[in-house]
N, C-alpha and C positions, 0 to 999 in steps of 0.2 A: 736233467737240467739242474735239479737241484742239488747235488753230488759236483757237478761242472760248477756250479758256484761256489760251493762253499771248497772247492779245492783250488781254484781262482785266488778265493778272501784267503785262503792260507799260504798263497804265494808270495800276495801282496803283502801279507807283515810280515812273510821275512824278507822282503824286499825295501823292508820300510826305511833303512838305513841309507838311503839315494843321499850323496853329498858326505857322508861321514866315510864312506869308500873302505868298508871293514875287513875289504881280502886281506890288508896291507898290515895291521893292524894287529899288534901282540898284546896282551894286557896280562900285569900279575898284582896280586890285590900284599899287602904288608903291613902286618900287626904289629906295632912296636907295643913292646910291656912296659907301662909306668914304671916299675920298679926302676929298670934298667935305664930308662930315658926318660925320666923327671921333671928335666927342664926342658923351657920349646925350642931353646938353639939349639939342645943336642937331637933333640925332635928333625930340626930343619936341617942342622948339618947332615944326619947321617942320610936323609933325602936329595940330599943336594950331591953327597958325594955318587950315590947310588945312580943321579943324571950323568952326571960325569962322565962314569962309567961305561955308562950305557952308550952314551952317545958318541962317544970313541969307538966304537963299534965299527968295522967295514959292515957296508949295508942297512945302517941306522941312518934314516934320515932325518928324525926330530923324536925326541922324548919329553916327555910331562908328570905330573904327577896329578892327583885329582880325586878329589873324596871318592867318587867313583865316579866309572865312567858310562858313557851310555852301554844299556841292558843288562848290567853288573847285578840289578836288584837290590842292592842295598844302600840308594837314594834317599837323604833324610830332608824332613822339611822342618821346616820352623817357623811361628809367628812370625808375621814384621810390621812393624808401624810405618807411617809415612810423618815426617815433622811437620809440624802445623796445619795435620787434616785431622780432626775428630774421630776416633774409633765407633765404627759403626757396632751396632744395637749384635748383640750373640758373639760367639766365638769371632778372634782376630783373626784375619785371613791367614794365610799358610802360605810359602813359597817353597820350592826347593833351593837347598843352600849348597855351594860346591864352593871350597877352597881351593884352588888349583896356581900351580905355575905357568911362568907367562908363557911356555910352548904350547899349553893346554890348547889355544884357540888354533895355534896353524895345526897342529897333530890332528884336532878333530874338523878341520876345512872348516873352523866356526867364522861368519865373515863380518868387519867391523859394521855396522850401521850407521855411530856417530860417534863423536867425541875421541877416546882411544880405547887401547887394549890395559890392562895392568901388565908393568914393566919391573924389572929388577932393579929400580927406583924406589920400589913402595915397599921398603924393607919394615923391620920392626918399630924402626923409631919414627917413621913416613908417617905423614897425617893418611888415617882410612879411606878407605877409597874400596869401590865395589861398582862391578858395571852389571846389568840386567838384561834378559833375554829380551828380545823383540815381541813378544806376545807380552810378556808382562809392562814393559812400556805404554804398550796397545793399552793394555786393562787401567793400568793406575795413572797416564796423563794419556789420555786420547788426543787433544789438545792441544800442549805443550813436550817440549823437552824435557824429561826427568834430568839430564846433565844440570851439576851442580846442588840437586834437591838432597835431601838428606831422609838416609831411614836407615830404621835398627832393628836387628834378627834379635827373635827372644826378650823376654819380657825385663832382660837384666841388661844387654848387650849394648855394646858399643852402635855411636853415630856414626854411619856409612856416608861419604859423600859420593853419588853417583856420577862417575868417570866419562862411561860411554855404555851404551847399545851396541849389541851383537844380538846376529842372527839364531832362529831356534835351530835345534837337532833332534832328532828323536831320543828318547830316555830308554821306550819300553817298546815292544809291539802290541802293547795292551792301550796305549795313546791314540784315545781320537782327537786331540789336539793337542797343540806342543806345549810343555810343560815351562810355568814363568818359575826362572832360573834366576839368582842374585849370583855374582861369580865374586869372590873376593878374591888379595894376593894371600897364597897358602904361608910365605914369613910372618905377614900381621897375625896369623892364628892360625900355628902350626897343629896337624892332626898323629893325634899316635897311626889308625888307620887309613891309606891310604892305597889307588890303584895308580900305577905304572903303566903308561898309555906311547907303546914304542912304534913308532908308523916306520915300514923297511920297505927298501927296494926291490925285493922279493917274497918268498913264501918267509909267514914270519914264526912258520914253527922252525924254521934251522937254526932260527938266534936264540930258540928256550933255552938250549945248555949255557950257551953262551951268561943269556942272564942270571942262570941260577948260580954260573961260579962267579961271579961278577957281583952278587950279593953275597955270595955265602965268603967271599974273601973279605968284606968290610965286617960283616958278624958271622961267623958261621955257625951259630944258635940261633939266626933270625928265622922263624918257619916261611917259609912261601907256598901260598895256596893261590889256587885257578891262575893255575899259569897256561895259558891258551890262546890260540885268536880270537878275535871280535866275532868270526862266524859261528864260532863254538859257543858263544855265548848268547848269541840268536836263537841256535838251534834248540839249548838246553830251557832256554825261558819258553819257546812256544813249543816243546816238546808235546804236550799234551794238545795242542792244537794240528799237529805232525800225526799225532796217533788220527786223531777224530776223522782229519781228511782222509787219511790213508784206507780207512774205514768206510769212510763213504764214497770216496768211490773205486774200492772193490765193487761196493753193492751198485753203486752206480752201473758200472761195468756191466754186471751181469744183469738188471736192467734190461742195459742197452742190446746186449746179446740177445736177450727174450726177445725182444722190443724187434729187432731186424730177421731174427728165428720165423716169431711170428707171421710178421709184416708179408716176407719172402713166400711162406706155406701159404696165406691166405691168397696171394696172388698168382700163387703159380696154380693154387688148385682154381683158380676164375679162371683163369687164361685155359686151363686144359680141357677146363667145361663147355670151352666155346669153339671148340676143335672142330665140330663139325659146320656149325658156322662157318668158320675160316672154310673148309674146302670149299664150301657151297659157293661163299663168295667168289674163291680163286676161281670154281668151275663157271662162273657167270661172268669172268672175263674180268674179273676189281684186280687192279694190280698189286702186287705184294706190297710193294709199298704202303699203299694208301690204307690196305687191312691192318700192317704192322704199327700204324700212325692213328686206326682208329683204337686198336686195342693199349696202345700209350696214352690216351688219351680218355678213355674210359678207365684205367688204372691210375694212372696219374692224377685225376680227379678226384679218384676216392680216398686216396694217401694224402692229398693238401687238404681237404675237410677233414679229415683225421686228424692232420699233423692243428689247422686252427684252433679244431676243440679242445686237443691237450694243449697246446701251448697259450691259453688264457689261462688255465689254471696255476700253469709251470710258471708264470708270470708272477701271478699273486704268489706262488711259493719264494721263489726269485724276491722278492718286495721285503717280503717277513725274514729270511734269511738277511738282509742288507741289514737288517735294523737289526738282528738278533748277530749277526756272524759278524767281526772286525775285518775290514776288508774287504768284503766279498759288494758285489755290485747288483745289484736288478736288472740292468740291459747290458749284462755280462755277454758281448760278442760269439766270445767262444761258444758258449751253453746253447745260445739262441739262433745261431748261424750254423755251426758244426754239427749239434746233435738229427737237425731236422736234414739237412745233406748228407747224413751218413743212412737217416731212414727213406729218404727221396734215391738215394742211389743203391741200397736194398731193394728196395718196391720196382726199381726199374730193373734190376737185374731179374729179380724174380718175375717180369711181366717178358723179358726178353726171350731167354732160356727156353720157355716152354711154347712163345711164340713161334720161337723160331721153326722148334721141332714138327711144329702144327704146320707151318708153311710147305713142310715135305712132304704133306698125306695125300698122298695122289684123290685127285678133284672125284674121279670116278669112285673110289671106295666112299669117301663121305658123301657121295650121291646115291648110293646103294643102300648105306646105311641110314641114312635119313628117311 
């Protein structure tokens, strides 16, 4: 049971991405070097062209760009104040910050809440503007509407006037709750570093080449790293959580093997011990039946107090794993349904089998022997 759960909890975080839809989903991360790109138009343009590009694409259905994207790992956060609320006592809260372009929200299925999205309106010379995640809404105006309020990332940074509310996504698979997200427009505050977020209408590793010449014709000194799909990037962040499961239940497995081994030997050897029994009774006239349904019934009883008393303990393991394992559940179905009907249908094969063979001992031999 407790291998069945925590191989469960490891399904569900890579499952975690429900709504961001990552089959779909190419992503390449792009280091531009200060040297070379200095200023932030040349910052923006050579991004901007790099869309372009991309999006012309047969089988590109939307492109972005985006500090990073979800499960990327290299998520920055930053202080932020709120205008006219007093900074509470210790360290100033922390958000995470993404500059993104305005395909960012339809690419990642991010859905509006209120107000609007940022548009190719909110260029460099545009009054700021920044909209926030749905949990951090939640957190800093329970209350009211943050549209309209104002607040500033980092202790030097510019006035944000809050736009609109969008809904959360996942960041990480390490998230037990969604992460409050500030999204600005990526022209007010263009990034040398930046991920390329191309959602396609098929499998989206056949557009890699595609991208890679598709960059390397606008620079082709630009380095391009983790050029891969969305699932590649699941897999590679919960990798060590892939090992563990995989791990456990091996051991699970053979367990379980013990476990129905066991279970099997135990009953076929009760059942064979009762051999002479069974003739005695056939020879006094008990119909097969009713012998084959008391010896199910005498077996079956001792397998469901068995399967009780482990499974209060497997419960409390179940409990401790929810709280220690991400994902993984305590009235985990599968664990607690599956395991004990694979050992209820063990225990019964093993009571059948050797029944049966009993049924055929002629009445007069086990009356002789008796």
């Amino acid at each position: 049971v407790g291998a069945g759960v925590m191989v469960h909890g490891f399904q569900s975080m890579v499952g975690v991405s429900t709504g961001v839809e990552p089959a779909t989903l190419l992503t390449v991360h792009l280091s531009l070097t200060e040297s070379k790109y200095h200023d932030s138009r040349r910052v923006a343009a050579f991004y901007g062209e790099v869309l372009a590009r991309v999006r012309a694409m047969p089988g590109v259905r939307t492109a972005a760009a985006a500090t990073a994207v979800p499960f990327s790992r290299h998520m920055t956060s930053q202080p932020f104040a709120i205008e006219g609320r007093p900074q509470e006592p210790g360290a100033p809260p922390a958000v995470q910050a993404q500059a993104v372009t305005p395909e960012f929200f339809r690419s990642m299925n991010i859905p509006l809440r209120a107000g609007r999205f940022p548009s190719a309106a909110d260029g460099p010379d545009a009054p700021r503007v920044a909209v926030v995640s749905e949990s951090m809404a939640g957190r800093w105006w329970p209350r009211e509407s943050p549209i309209g309020r104002r607040i500033r990332l980092g202790a030097q940074g510019r006035w944000l006037t809050v736009a609109g509310v969008v809904g959360d996504i996942p960041y990480s698979v390490m998230d037990r709750t969604p992460r409050q997200v500030v999204y600005f427009p990526f022209e007010q505050a263009p990034d040398l570093g930046m991920d390329i977020a191309i959602r396609t209408a098929g499998d989206p590793m056949q557009l890699a080449p595609a991208v890679r010449a598709a960059i390397r014709a606008i620079d082709p000194e630009q380095p391009i790293t983790n050029l891969s799909a969305m699932p590649m990037l699941i897999r590679q962040e919960a990798f060590v959580f892939a090992y563990m499961a995989a791990l456990m239940g091996t051991l699970g497995t053979m367990a379980l093997v013990l476990a129905v081994v066991g279970v099997s030997g135990v009953m076929a050897y009760l059942v064979s011990d009762q051999t002479h029994e069974i003739g005695i009774r056939i020879a006094l006239g008990a119909p097969r039946g009713n012998v084959m349904g008391m010896l199910f019934r005498r077996g079956m009883t001792t397998v469901a107090i068995g399967l009780v008393i482990g499974l209060v303990p497997a419960y409390g393991l179940a409990r401790l794993m929810a709280f220690a394992v991400l994902g993984a559940k305590a009235g985990d179905p599968a664990a607690f349904v599956g395991i004990p009907l694979a050992l209820l249908f063990a225990a019964a094969l093993a009571i059948y089998i050797p029944a049966r063979r009993a049924m055929r001992i002629d009445p007069i031999t086990a009356l002789r022997n008796e």
